[in-house]
N, CA, C and O atoms as CSV, one atom per row, in Angstrom:
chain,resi,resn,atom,element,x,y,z
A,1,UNK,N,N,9.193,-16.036,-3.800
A,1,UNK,CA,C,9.777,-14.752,-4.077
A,1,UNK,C,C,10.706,-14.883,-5.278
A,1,UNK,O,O,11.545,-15.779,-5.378
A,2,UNK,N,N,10.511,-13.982,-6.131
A,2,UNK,CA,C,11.769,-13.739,-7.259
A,2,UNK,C,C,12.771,-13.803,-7.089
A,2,UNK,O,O,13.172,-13.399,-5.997
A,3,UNK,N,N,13.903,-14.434,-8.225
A,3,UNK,CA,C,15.217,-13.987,-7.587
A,3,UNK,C,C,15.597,-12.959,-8.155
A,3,UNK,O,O,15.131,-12.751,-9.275
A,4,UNK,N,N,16.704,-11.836,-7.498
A,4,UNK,CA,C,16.764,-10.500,-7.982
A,4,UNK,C,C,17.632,-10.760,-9.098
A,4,UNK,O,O,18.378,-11.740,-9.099
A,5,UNK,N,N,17.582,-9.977,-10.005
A,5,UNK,CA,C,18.746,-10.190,-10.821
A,5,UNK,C,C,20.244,-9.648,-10.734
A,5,UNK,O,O,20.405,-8.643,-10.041
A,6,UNK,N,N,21.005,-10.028,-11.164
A,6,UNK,CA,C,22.738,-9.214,-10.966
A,6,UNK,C,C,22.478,-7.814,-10.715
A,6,UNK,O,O,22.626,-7.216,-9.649
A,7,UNK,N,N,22.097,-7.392,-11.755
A,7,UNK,CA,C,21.969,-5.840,-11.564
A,7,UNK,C,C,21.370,-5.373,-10.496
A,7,UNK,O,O,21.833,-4.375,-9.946
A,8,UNK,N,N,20.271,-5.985,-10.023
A,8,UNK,CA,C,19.335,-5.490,-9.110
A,8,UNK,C,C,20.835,-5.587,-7.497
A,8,UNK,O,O,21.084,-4.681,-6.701
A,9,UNK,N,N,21.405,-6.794,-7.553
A,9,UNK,CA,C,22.157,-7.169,-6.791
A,9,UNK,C,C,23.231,-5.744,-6.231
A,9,UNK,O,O,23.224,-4.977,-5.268
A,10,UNK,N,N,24.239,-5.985,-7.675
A,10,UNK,CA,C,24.662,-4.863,-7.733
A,10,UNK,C,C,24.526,-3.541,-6.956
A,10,UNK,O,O,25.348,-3.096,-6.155
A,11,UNK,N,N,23.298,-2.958,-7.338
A,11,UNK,CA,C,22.864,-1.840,-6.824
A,11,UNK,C,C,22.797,-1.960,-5.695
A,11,UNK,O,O,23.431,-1.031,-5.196
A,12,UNK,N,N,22.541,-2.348,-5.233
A,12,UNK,CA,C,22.981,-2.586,-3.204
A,12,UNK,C,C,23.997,-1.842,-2.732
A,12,UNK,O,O,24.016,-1.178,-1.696
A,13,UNK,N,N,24.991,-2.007,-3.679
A,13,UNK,CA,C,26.387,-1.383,-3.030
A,13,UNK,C,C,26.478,0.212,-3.297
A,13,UNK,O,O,26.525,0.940,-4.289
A,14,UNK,N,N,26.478,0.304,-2.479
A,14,UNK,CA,C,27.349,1.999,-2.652
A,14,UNK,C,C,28.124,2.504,-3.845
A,14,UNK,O,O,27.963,3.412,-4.660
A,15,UNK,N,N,29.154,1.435,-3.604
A,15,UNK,CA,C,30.179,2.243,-4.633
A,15,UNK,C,C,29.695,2.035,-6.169
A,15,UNK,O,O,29.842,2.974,-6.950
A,16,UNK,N,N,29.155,0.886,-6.585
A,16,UNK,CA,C,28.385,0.339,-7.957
A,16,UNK,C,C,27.019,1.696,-8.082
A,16,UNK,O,O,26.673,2.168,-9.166
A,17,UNK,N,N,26.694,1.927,-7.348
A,17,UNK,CA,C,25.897,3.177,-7.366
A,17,UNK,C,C,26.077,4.590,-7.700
A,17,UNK,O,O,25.414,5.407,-8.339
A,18,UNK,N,N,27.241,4.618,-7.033
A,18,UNK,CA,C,27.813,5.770,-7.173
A,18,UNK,C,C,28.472,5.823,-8.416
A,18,UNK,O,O,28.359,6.930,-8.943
A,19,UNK,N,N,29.082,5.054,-9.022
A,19,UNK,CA,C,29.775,4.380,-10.519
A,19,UNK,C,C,29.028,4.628,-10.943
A,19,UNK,O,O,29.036,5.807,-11.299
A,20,UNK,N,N,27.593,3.707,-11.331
A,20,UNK,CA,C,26.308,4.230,-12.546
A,20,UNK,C,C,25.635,5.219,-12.505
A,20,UNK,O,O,24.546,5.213,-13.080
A,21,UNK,N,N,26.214,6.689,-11.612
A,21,UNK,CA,C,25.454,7.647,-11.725
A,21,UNK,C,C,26.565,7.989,-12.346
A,21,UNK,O,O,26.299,8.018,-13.547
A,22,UNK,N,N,28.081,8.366,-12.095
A,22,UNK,CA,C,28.672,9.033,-12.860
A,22,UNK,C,C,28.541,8.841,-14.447
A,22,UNK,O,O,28.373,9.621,-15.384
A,23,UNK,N,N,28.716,7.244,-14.309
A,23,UNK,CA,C,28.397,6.789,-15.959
A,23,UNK,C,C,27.221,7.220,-16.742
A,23,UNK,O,O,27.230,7.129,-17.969
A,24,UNK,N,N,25.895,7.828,-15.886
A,24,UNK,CA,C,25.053,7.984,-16.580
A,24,UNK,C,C,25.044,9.877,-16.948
A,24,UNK,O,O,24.429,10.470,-17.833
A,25,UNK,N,N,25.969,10.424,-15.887
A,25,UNK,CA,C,26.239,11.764,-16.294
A,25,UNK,C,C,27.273,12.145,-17.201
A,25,UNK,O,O,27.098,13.124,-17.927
A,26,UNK,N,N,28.596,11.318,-17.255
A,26,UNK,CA,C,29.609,11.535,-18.378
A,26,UNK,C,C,28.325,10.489,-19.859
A,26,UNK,O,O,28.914,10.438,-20.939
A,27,UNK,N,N,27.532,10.112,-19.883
A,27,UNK,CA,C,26.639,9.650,-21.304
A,27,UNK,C,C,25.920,11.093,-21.476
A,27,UNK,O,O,25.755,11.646,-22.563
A,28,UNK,N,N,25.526,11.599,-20.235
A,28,UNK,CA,C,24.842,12.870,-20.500
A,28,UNK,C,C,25.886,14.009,-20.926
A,28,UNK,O,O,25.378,15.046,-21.352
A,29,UNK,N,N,26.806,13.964,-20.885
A,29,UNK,CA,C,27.702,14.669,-21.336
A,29,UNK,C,C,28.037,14.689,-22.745
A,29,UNK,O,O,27.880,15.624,-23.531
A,30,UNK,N,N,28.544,13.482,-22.978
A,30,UNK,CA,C,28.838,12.780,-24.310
A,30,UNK,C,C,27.890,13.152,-25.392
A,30,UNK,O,O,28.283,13.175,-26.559
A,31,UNK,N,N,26.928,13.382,-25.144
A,31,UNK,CA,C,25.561,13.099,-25.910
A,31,UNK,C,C,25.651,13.857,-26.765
A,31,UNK,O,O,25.599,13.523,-27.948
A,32,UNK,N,N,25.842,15.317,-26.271
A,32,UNK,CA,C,25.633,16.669,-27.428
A,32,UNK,C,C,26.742,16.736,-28.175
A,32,UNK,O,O,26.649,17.247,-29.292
A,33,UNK,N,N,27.858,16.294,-27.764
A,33,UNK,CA,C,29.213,16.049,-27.962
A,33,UNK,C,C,29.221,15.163,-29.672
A,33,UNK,O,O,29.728,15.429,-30.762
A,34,UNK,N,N,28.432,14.117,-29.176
A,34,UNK,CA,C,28.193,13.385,-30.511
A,34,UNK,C,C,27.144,13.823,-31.280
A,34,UNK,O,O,26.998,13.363,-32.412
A,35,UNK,N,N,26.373,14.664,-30.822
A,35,UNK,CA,C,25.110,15.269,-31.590
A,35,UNK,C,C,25.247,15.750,-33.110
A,35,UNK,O,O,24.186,15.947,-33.702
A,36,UNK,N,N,26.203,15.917,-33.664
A,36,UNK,CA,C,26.610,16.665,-35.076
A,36,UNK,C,C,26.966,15.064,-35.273
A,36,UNK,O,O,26.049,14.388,-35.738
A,37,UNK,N,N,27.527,14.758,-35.135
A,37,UNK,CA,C,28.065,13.190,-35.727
A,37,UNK,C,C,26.594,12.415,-36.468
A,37,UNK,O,O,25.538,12.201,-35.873
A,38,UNK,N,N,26.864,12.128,-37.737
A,38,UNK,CA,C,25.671,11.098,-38.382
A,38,UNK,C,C,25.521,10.092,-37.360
A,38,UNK,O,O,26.325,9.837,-36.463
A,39,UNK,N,N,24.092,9.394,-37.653
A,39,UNK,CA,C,23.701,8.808,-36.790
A,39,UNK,C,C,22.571,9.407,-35.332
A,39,UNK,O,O,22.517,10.627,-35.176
A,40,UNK,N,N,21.895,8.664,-34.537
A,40,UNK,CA,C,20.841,8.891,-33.401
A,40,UNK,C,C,22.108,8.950,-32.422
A,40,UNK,O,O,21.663,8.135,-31.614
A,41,UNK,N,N,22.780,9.141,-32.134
A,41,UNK,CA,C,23.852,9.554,-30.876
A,41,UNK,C,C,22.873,10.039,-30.140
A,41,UNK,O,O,22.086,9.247,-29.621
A,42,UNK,N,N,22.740,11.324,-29.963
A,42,UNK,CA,C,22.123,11.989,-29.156
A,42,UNK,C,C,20.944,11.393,-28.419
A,42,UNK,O,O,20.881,11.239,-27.199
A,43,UNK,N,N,20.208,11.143,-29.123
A,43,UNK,CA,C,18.889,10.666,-29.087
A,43,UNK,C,C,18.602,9.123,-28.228
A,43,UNK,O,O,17.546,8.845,-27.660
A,44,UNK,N,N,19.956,8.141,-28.312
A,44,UNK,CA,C,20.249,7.003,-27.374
A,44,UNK,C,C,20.938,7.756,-26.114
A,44,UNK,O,O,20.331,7.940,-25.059
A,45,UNK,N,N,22.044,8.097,-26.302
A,45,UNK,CA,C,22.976,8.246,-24.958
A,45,UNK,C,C,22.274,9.219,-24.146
A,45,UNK,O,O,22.037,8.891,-22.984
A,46,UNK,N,N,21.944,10.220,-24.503
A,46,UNK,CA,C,20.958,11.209,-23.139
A,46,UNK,C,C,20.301,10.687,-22.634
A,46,UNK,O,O,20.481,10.741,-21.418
A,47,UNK,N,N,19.172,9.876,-23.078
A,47,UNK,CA,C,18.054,9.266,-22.249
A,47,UNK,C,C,18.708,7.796,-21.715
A,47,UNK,O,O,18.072,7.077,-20.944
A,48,UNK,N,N,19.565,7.567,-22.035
A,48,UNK,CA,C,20.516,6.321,-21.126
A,48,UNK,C,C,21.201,6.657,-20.147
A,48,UNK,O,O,21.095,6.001,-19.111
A,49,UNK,N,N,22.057,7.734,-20.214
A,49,UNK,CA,C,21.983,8.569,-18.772
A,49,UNK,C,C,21.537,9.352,-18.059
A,49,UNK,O,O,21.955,9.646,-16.939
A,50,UNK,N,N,20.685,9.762,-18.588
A,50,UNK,CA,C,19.392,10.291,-17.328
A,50,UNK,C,C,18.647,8.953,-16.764
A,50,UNK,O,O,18.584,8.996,-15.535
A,51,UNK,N,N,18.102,7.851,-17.286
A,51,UNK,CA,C,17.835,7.302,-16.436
A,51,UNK,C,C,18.398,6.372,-15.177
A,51,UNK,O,O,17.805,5.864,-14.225
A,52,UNK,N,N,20.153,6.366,-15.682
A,52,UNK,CA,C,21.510,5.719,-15.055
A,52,UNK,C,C,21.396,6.671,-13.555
A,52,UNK,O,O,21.319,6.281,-12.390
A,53,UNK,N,N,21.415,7.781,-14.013
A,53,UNK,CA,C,21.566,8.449,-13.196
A,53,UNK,C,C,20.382,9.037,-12.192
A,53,UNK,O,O,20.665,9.902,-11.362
A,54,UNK,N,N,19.079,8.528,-12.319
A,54,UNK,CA,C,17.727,8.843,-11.753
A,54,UNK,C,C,17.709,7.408,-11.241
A,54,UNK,O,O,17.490,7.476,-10.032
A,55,UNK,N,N,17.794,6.584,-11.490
A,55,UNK,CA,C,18.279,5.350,-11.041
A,55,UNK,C,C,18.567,5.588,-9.616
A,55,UNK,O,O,17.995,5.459,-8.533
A,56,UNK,N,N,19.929,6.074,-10.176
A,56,UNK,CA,C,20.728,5.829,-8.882
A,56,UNK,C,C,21.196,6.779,-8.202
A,56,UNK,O,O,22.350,6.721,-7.778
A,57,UNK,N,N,20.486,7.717,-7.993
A,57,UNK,CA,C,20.755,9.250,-7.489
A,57,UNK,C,C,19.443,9.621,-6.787
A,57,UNK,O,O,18.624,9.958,-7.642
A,58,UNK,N,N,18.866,9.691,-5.359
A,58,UNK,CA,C,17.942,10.630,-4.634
A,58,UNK,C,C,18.249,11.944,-5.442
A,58,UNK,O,O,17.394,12.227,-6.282
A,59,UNK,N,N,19.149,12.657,-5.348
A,59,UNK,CA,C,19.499,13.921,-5.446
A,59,UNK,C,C,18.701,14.599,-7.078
A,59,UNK,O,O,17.974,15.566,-7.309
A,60,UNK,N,N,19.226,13.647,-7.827
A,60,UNK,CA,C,19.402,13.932,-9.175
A,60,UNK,C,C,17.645,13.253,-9.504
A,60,UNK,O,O,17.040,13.813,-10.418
A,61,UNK,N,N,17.070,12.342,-8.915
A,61,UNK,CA,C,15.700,12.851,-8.920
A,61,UNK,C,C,14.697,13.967,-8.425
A,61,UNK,O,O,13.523,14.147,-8.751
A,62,UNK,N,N,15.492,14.656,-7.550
A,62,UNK,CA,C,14.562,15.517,-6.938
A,62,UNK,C,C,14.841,16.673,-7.472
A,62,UNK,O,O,13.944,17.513,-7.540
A,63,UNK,N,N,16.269,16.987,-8.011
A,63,UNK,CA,C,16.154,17.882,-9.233
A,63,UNK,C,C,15.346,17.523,-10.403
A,63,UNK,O,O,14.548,18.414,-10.695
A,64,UNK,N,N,15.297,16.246,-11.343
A,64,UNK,CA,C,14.284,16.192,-12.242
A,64,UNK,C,C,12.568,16.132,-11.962
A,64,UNK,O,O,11.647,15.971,-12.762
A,65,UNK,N,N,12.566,16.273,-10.930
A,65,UNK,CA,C,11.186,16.604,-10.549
A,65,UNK,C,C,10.956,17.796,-10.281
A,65,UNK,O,O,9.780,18.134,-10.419
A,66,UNK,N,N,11.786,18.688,-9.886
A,66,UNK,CA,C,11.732,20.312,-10.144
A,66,UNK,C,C,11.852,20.661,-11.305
A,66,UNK,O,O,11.308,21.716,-11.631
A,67,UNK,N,N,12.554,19.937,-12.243
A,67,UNK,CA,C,12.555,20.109,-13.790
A,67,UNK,C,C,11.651,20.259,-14.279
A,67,UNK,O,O,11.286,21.102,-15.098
A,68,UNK,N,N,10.869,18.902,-13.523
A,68,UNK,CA,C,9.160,18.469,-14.518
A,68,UNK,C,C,8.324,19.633,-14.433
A,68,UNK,O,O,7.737,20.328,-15.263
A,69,UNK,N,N,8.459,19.643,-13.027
A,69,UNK,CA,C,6.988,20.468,-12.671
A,69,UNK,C,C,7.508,22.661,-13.238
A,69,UNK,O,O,6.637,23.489,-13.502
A,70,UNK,N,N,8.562,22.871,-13.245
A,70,UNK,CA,C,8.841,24.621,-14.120
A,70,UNK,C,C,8.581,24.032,-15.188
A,70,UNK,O,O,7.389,24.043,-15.496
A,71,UNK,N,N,9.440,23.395,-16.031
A,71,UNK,CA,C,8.876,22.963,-17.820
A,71,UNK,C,C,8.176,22.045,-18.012
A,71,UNK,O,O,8.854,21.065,-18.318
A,72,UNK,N,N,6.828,21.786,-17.985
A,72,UNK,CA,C,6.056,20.751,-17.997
A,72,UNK,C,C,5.995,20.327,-19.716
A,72,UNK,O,O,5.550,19.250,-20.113
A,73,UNK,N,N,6.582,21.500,-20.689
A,73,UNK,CA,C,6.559,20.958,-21.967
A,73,UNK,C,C,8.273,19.732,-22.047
A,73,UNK,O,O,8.233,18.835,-22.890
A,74,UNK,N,N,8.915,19.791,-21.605
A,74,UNK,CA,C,10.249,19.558,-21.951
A,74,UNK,C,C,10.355,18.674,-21.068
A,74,UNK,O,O,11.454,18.169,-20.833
A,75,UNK,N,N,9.297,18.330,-20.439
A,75,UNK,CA,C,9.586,17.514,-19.422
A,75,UNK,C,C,8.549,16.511,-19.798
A,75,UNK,O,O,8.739,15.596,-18.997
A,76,UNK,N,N,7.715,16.230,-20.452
A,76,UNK,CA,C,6.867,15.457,-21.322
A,76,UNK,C,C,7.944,14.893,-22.299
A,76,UNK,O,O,8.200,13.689,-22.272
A,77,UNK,N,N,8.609,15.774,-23.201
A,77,UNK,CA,C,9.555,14.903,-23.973
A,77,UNK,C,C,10.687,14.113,-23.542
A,77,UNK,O,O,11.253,13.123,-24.007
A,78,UNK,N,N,10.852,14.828,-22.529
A,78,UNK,CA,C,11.794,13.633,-21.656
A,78,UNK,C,C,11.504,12.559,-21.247
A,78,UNK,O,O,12.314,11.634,-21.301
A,79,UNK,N,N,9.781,12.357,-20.532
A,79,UNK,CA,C,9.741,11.613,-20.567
A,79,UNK,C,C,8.738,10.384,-21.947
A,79,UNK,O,O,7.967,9.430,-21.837
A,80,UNK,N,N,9.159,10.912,-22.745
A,80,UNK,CA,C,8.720,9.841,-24.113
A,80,UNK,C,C,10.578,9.564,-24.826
A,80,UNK,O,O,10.874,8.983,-25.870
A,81,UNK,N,N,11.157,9.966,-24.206
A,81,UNK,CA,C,12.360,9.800,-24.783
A,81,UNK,C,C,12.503,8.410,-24.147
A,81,UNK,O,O,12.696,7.380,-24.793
A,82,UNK,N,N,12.363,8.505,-22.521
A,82,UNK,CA,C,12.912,7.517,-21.498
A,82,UNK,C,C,12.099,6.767,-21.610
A,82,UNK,O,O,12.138,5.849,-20.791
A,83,UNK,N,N,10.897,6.743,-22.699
A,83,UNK,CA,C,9.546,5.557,-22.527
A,83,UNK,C,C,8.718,5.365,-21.170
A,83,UNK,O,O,7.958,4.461,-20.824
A,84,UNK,N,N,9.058,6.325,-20.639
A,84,UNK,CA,C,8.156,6.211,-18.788
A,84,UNK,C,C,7.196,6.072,-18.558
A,84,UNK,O,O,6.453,7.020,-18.811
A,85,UNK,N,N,6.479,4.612,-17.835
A,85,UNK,CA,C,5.398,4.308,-18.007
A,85,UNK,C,C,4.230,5.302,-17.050
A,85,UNK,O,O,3.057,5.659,-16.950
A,86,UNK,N,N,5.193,5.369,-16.647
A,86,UNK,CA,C,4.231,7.197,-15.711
A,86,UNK,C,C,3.530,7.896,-16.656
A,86,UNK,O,O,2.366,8.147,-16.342
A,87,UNK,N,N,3.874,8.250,-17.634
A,87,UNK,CA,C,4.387,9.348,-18.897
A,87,UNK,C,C,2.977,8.893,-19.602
A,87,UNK,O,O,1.928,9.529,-19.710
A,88,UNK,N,N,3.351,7.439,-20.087
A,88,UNK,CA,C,2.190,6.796,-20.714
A,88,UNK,C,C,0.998,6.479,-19.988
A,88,UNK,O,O,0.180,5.867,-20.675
A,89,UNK,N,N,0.606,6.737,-18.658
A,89,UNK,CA,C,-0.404,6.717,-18.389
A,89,UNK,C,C,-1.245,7.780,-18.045
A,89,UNK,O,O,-2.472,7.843,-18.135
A,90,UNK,N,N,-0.038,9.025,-17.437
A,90,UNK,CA,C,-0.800,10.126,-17.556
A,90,UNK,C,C,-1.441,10.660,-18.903
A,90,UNK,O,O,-2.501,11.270,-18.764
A,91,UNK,N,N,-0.908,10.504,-20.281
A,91,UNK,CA,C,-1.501,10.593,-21.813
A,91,UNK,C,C,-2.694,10.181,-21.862
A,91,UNK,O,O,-3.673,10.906,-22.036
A,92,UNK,N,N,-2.708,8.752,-21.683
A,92,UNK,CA,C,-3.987,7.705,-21.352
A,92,UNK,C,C,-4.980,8.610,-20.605
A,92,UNK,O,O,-6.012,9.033,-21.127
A,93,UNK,N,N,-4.690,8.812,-19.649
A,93,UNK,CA,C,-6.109,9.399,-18.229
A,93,UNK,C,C,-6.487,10.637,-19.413
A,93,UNK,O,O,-7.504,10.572,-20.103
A,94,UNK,N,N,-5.498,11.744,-19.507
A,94,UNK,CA,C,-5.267,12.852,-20.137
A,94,UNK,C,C,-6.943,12.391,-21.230
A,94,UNK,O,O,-8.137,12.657,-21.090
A,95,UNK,N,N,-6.033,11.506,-22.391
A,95,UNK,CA,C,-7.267,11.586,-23.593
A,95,UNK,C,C,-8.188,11.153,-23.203
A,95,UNK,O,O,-9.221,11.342,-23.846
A,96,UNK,N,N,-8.225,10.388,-21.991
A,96,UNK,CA,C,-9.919,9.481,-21.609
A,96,UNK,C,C,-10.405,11.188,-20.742
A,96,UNK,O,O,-11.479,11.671,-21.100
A,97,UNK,N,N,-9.649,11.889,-19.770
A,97,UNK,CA,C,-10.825,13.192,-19.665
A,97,UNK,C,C,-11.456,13.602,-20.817
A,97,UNK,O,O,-12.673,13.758,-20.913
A,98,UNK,N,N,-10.360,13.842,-22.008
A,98,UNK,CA,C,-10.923,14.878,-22.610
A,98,UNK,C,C,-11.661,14.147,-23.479
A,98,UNK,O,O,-12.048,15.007,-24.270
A,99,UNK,N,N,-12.244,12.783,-23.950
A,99,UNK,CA,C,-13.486,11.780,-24.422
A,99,UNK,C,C,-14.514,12.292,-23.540
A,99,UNK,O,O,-15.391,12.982,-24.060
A,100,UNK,N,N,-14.554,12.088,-22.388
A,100,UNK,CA,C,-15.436,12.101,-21.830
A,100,UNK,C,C,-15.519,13.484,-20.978
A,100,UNK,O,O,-16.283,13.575,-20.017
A,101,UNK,N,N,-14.658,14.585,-21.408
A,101,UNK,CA,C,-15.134,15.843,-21.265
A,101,UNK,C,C,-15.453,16.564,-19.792
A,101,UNK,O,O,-16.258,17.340,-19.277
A,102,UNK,N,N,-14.335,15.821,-19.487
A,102,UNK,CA,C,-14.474,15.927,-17.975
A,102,UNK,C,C,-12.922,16.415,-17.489
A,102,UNK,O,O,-11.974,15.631,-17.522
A,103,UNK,N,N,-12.814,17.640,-17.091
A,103,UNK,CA,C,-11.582,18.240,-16.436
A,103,UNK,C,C,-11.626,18.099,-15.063
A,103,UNK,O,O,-12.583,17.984,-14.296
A,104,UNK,N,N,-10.358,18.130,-14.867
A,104,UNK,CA,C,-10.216,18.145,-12.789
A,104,UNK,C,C,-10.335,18.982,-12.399
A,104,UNK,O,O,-9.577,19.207,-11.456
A,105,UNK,N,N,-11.164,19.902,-12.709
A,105,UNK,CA,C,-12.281,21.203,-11.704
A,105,UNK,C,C,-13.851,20.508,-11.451
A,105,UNK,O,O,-14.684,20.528,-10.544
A,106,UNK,N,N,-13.703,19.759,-13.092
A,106,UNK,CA,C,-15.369,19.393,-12.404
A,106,UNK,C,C,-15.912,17.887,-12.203
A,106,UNK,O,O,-17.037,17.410,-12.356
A,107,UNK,N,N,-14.720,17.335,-11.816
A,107,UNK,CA,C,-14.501,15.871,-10.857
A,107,UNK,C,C,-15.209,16.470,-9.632
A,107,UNK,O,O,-15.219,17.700,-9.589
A,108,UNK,N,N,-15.825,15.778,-8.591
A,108,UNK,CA,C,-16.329,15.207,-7.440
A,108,UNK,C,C,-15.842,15.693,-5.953
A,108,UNK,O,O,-16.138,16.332,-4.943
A,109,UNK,N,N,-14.758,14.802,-6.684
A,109,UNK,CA,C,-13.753,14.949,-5.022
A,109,UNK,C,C,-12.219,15.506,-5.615
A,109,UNK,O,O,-11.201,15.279,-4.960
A,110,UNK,N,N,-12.185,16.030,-6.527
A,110,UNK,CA,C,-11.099,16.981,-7.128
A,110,UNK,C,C,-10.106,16.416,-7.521
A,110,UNK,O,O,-9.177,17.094,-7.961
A,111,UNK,N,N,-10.011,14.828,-7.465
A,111,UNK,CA,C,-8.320,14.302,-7.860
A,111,UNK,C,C,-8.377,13.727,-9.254
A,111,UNK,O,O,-7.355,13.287,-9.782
């Protein structure tokens, strides 16, 4: 078996949990804050705390999954911001239907 790493450790605890969600919502805060400032500000710190905070929040995922699914456009860029390998594979399936010209109405067994 692996050994976990610190961080992974970390997260065990409650209160270290509860810490890197706030931290990842005051970055989400910060973000637009620095947005006029030269420099990618924006563009690092938002997607560093949204995932701080999806991390380590039930709550605050099950709101971004109500996010996903009302704005499915804005919710694609979110996730290419966060690099989500979810993200990148649904693209993948996505361009291999449409190669091979096949939509999920006229699949088989419908999935």
């Amino acid at each position: 078996m692996a050994k976990r790493s610190l961080y992974q450790r970390l997260r065990t605890n409650p209160q270290v949990r509860t810490g890197l969600f706030c931290f990842g919502v005051l970055l989400m805060i910060a973000a637009p804050l620095l947005g006029p400032l030269p420099g990618p500000g924006f563009i690092i710190l938002f997607p560093a705390g949204l995932m701080l905070s999806l991390q380590n929040s039930e709550w605050a995922k099950r709101v971004y999954v109500r996010f996903k699914r009302r704005h499915p456009r804005y919710a694609g860029w979110t996730d290419r911001l966060m690099r989500r390998s979810s993200a990148a594979r649904r693209r993948e399936r996505e361009a291999q239907e449409a190669i091979d010209g096949e939509t999920p109405e006229k699949r088989p067994n419908g999935n």
